[in-house]
C-alpha positions in Angstrom: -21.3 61.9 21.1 -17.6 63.5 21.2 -18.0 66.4 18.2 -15.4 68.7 17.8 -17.0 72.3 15.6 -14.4 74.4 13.9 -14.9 77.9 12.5 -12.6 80.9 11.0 -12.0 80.0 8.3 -12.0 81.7 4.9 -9.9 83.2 1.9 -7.3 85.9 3.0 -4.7 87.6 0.8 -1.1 87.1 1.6 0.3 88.4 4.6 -3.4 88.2 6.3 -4.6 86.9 9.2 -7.0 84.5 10.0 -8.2 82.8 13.7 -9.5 79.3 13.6 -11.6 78.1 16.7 -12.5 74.9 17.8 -15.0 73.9 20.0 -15.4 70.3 21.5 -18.4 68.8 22.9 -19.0 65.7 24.7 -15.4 65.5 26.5 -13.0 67.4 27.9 -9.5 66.4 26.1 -6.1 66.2 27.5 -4.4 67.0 24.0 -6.1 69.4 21.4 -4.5 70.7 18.3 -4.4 71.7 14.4 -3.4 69.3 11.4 -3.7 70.7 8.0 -4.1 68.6 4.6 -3.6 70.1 1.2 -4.9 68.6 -1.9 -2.1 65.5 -3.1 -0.5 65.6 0.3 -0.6 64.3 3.4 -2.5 65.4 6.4 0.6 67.1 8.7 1.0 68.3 12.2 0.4 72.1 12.9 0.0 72.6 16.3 -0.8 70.7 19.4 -1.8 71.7 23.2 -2.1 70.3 26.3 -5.0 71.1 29.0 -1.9 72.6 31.1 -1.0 74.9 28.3 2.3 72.9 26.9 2.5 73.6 23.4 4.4 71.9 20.3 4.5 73.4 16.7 5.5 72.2 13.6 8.4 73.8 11.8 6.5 75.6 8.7 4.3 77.3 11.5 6.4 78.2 14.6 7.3 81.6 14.3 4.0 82.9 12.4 0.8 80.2 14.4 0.3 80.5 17.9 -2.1 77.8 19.0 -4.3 78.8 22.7 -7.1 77.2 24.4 -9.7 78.5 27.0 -10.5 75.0 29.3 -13.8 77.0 30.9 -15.7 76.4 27.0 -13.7 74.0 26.2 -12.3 75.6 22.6 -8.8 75.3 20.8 -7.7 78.6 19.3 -5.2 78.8 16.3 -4.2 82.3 15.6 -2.4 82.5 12.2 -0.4 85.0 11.3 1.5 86.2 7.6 0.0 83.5 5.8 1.2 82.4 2.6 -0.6 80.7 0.0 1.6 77.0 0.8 -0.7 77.7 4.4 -3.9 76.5 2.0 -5.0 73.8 3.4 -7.9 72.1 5.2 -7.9 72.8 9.0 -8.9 70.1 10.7 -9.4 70.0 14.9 -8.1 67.1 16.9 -8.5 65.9 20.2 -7.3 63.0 22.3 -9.3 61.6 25.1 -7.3 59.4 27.5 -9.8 56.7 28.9 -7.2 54.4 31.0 -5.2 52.5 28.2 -7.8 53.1 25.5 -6.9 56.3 24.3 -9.2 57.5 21.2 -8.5 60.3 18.6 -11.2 62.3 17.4 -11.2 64.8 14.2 -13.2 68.0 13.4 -14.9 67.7 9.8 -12.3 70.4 8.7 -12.5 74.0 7.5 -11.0 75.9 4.7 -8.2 78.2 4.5 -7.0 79.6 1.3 -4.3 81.9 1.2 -4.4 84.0 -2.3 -1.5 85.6 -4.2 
């Protein structure tokens, strides 16, 4: 019963702020991290994080997402920064569980972020 939960987020004007959090339930997960789909495109890479605190960001959101994650309640963070309205997107959490060579990806149902003009 792996679920992962995410919350924060919401509509923001340009330049705003927004923090989305993700908690996970059922595992503990070596990998955690943030994709993002926009309508008519495919779902893309945002931000990933290791349970030793390695981190790996995509290009669009390197210098403005910092992606964080607190092991004792088991929750990814992704603090995001001057956001722009091409940052509208779906959110979703993922997590990889290693289980010896049957490694399984799990995804969050998503959350909104819409970055207005």
């Amino acid at each position: 019963q792996v679920q992962l939960v995410e919350s924060g987020g919401g509509l923001v004007q340009t330049g705003g702020s927004l923090r989305l959090s993700c908690a996970a339930s059922g595992s503990f997960f070596s990998i955690m991290g943030w994709y993002r789909q926009a309508p008519g495109k495919q779902r893309e890479l945002v931000a990933t994080i290791t349970s030793g605190g390695t981190t790996n960001y995509a290009e669009s959101g390197k210098d403005r997402f910092t992606i964080s994650r607190d092991n004792a309640k088991n929750t990814v963070y992704l603090q995001m920064n001057s956001l722009k309205p091409e940052d509208t997107a779906v959110y979703y959490c993922y997590a990889r569980l290693y289980i010896l060579l049957a490694n399984r990806d799990y995804w969050g149902q998503g959350t909104q972020v819409t970055v207005s003009s």
